[in-house]
C-alpha positions as CSV (number, residue, x, y, z in Angstrom):
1,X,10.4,-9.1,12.8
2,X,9.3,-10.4,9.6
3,X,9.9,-9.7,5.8
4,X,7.0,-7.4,5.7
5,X,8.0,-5.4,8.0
6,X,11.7,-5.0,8.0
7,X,14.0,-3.2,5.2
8,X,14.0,-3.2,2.3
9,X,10.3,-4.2,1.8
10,X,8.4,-2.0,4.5
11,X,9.7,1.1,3.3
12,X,9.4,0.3,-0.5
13,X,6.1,-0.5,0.3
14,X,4.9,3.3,2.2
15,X,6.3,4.8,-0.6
16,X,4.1,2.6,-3.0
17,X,1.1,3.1,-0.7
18,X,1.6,7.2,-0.5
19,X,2.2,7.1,-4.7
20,X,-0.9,5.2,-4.9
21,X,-3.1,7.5,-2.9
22,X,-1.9,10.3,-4.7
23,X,-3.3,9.0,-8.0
24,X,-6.6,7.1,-6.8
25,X,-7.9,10.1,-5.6
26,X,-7.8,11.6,-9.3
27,X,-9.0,8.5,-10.8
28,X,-11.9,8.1,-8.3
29,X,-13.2,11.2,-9.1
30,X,-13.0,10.6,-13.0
31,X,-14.7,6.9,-12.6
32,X,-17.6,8.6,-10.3
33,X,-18.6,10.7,-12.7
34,X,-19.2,8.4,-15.1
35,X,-22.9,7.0,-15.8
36,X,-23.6,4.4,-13.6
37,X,-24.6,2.1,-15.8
38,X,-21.3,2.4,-18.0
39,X,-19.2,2.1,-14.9
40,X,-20.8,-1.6,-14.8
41,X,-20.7,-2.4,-17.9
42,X,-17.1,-1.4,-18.1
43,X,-16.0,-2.9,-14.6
44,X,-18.2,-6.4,-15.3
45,X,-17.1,-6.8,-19.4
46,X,-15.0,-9.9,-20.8
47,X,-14.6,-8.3,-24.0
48,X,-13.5,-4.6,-23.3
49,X,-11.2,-5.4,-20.3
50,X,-8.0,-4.6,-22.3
51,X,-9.0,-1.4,-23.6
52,X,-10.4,-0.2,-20.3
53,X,-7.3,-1.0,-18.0
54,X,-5.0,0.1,-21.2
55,X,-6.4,3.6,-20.0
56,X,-5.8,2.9,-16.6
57,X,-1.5,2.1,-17.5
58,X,-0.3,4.8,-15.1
59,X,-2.4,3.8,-12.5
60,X,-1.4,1.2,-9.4
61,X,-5.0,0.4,-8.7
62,X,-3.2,-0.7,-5.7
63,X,-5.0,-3.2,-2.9
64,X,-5.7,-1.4,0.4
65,X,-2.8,-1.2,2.7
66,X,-5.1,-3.5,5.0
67,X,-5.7,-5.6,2.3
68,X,-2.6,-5.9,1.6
69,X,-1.6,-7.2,5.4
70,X,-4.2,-9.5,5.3
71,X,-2.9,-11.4,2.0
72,X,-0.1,-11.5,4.0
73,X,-1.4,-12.9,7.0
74,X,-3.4,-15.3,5.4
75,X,-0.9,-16.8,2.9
76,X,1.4,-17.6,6.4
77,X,-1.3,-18.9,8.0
78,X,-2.0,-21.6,5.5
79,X,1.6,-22.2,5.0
80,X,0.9,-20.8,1.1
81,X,4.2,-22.2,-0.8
82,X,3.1,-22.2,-4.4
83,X,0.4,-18.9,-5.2
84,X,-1.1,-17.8,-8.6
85,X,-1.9,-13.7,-8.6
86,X,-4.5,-12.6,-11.6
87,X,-3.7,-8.4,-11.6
88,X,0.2,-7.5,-11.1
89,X,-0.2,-3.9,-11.7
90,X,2.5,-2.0,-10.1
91,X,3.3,-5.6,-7.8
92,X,1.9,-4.2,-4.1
93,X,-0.3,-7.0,-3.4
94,X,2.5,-9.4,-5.3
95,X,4.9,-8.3,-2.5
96,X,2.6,-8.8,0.3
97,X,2.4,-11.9,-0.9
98,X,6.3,-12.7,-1.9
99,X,6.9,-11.7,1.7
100,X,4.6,-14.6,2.9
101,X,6.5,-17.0,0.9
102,X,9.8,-15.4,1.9
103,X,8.8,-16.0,5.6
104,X,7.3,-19.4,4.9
105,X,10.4,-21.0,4.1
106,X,10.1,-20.3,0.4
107,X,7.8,-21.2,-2.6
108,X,6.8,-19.7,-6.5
109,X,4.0,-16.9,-6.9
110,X,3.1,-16.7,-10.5
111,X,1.4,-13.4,-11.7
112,X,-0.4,-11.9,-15.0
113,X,-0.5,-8.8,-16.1
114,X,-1.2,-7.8,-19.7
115,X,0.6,-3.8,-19.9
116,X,3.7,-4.0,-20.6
117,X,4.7,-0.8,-18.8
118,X,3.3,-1.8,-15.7
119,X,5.2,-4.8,-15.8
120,X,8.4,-3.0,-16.3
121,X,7.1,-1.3,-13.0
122,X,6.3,-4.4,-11.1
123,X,9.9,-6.1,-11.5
124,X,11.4,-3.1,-10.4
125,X,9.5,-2.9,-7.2
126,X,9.8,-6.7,-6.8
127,X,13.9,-6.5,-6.9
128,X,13.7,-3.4,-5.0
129,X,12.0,-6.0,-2.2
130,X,14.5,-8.1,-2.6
131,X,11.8,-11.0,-3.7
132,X,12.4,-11.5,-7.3
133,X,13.6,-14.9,-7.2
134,X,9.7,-16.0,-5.4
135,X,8.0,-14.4,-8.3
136,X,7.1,-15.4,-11.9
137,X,5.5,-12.6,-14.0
138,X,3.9,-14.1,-17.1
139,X,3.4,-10.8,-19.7
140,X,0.0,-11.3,-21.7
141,X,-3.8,-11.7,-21.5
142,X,-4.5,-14.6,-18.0
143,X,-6.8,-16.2,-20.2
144,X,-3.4,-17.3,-22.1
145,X,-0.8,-16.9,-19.4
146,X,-2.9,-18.6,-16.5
147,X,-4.0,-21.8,-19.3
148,X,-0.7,-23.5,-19.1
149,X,2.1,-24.7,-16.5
150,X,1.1,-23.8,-13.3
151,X,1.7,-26.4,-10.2
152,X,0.2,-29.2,-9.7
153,X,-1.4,-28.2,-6.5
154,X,-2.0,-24.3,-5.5
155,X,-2.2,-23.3,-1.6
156,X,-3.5,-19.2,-2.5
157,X,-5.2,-17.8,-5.5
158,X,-6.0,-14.1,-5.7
159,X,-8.3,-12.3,-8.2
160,X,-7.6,-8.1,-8.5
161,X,-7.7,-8.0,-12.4
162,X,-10.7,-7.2,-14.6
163,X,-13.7,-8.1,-12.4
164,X,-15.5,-10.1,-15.5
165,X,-12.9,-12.7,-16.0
166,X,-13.2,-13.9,-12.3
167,X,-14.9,-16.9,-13.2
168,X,-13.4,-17.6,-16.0
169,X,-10.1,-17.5,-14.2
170,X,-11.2,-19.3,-10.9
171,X,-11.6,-22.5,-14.1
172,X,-8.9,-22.4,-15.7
173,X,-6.9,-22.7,-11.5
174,X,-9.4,-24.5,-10.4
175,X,-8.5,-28.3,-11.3
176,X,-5.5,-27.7,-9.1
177,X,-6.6,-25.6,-5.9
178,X,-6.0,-28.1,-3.0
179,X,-8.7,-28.8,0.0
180,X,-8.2,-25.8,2.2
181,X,-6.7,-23.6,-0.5
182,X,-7.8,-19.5,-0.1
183,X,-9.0,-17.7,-3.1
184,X,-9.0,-13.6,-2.1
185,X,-11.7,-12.0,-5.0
186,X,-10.8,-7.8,-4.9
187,X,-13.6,-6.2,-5.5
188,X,-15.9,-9.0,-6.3
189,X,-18.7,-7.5,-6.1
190,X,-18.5,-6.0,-9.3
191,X,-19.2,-9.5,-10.6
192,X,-22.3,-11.7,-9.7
193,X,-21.6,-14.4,-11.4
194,X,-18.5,-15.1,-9.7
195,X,-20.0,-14.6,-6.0
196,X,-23.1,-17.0,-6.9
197,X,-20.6,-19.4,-8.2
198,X,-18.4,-19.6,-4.7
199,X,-21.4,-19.3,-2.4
200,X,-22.5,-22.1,-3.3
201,X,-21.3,-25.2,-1.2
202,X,-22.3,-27.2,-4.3
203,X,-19.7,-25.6,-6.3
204,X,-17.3,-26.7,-3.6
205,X,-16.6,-23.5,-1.5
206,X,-17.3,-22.3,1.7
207,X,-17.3,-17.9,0.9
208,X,-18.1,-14.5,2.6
209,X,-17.6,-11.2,2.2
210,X,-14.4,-9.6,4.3
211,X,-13.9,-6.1,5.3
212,X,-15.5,-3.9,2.9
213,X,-14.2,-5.2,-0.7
214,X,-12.8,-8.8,-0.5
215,X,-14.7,-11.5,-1.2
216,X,-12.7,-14.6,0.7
217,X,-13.4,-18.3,0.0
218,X,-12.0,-21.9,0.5
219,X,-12.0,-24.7,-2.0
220,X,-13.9,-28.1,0.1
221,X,-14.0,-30.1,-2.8
């Protein structure tokens, strides 16, 4: 048995996974209707990202429930103790990943997430867990909250926020990703730059694409 999948956490999380279904399906059918050159604009932008996801406030804009697993899976399998999160939301993937530490002995998971609401939402779920004391949620804009006192080395870095400050965020973590250390990228194909960028064996990472929307890579250098 492991944290994930005992009480409290596994039947927090169905009920989190069933909410979250309920409202994607609305929210899908809003975003596909929308030109498809706005949709990129919107999901690629560094400059409107707060007033797009402001929009977006009652929305989990949850990871997959496989996705989810495999956070989980991975962070235990590279013995993950200290792991930076870019995206709270409502907390699923933080969770996931709390459980990992939970059943790795223990660590710190710090996490961003700019809405205020959603973070009132998040450290409910979190404590509902029974994982708060793993997690750090830093309130504000990552490109502030993610600049300053993180760990000296990071084992796990996952990117589920706005799709255009990938790269920016991947540099401001980067310095202190350890050789071996697994960045998850949620939809990152939304942003180019940031797939060129970790394909790249020059830039020091090994990357491909996993399952149908995560982009997984290692830091080699």
């Amino acid at each position: 048995m492991t944290t994930l999948s005992a009480a409290p956490l596994a039947p927090l999380l169905d009920r989190l996974f069933a909410q979250a279904d309920q409202s994607s399906a609305a929210l899908m059918s809003t975003f596909a209707q929308m030109p498809e050159q706005e949709r990129a604009r919107l999901m690629a932008s560094r400059t409107d990202y707060l007033e797009f996801y402001s929009t977006m406030k009652d929305e989990a804009l949850a990871v997959s429930r496989e996705t989810g697993t495999l956070l989980y899976m991975l962070a235990r399998t590279c013995r993950a103790r200290t792991i930076v999160e870019f995206g709270t939301s409502f907390g699923i993937s933080t969770l996931h990943l709390a459980a990992a530490l939970r059943d790795n002995g223990g660590g710190r998971l710090i996490t961003s997430e700019f809405e205020p609401s959603k973070i009132v939402r998040a450290r409910e779920n979190i404590a509902a867990g029974g994982l708060a004391d793993l997690v750090e949620i830093r309130e504000g804009d990552a490109l502030q909250t993610l600049a300053q006192g993180l760990p000296e080395q990071i084992d796990l870095l996952l990117l589920d926020g706005a799709k255009g400050l990938y790269p920016a965020i991947l540099s401001l973590v980067e310095g202190r990703l350890r050789p071996g250390a697994l960045i998850l990228a949620d939809n990152a194909d939304w942003c180019p730059e940031y797939l060129e960028r970790v394909r790249s064996p020059q830039q020091g990472y090994l990357s491909v694409p996993f399952a149908s929307d995560v982009e997984l890579s290692m830091r080699i250098g």
